[in-house]
N, C-alpha and C positions, 0 to 999 in steps of 0.2 A: 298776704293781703287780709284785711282785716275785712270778716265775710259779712258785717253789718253796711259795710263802708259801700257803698254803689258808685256805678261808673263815673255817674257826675260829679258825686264829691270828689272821688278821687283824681279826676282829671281838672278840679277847680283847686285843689290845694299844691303849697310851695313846696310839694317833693316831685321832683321829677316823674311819670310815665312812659314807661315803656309800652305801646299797645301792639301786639302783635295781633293784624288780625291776618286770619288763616280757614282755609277751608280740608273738610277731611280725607279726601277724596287728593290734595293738590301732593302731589310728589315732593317739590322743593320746599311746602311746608313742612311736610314729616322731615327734610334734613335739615331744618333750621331749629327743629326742636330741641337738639341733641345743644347748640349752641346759645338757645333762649336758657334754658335749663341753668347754664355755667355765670350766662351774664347777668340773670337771678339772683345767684348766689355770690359771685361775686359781689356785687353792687346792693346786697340785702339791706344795708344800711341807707342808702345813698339814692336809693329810689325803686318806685311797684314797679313789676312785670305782670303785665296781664295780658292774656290769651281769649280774643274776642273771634268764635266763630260763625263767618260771616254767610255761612246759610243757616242759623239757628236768629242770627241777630242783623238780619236785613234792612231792617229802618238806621242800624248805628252804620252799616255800609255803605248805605245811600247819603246819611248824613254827611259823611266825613270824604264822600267820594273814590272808595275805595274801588276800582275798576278791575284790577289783577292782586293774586294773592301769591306770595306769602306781601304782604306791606306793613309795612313799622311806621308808627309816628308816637311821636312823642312830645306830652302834653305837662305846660305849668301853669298854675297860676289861672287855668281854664283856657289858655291859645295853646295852638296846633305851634310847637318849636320846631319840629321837623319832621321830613315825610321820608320814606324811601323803600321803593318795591321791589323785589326779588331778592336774590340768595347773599347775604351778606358776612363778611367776616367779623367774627365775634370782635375782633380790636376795633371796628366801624362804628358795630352798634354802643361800644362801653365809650369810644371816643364823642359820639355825638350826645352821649346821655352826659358827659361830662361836660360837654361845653355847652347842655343846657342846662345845668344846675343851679 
């Protein structure tokens, strides 16, 4: 991620977002990490992963309605393309960042 770049731009521009947001503390976020990591690098091309934690970053929690962690949404063009909470397998999350492309 380009560290000039901030959330809004990058959640307003035509590459796809991955938002994982995550709390430190949550169990099934530490094992989502191991798979955030892959589908990163996988898809480094293809679109950002970023990692929003959601007791450091409360107003983007409330924003976006995030209730339970770990939650994935993924953002194009500045709209929410898809949402989805708890432990997910890595072909889920590459499959739905592709059919938001």
């Amino acid at each position: 991620m380009d560290k000039k770049a901030t959330f809004g731009d990058l959640i307003k521009g035509d590459k796809p977002v991955l938002v994982d947001f995550f709390a430190t503390w949550c169990g099934p976020c530490h094992a989502m990490n191991p798979v955030i990591q892959e589908v990163s690098h996988e898809l480094q091309d293809k679109a950002h992963v970023i990692k929003v934690d959601v007791d450091k970053n409360r107003a983007a929690a409330e924003k976006f309605g995030i209730m339970g962690v770990p939650t994935f949404m993924i953002f194009k063009d500045g709209q929410i393309k898809w949402k989805q909470s708890g432990v997910l397998p890595k072909a889920q999350l590459i499959a739905a960042i592709e059919d938001n492309s």
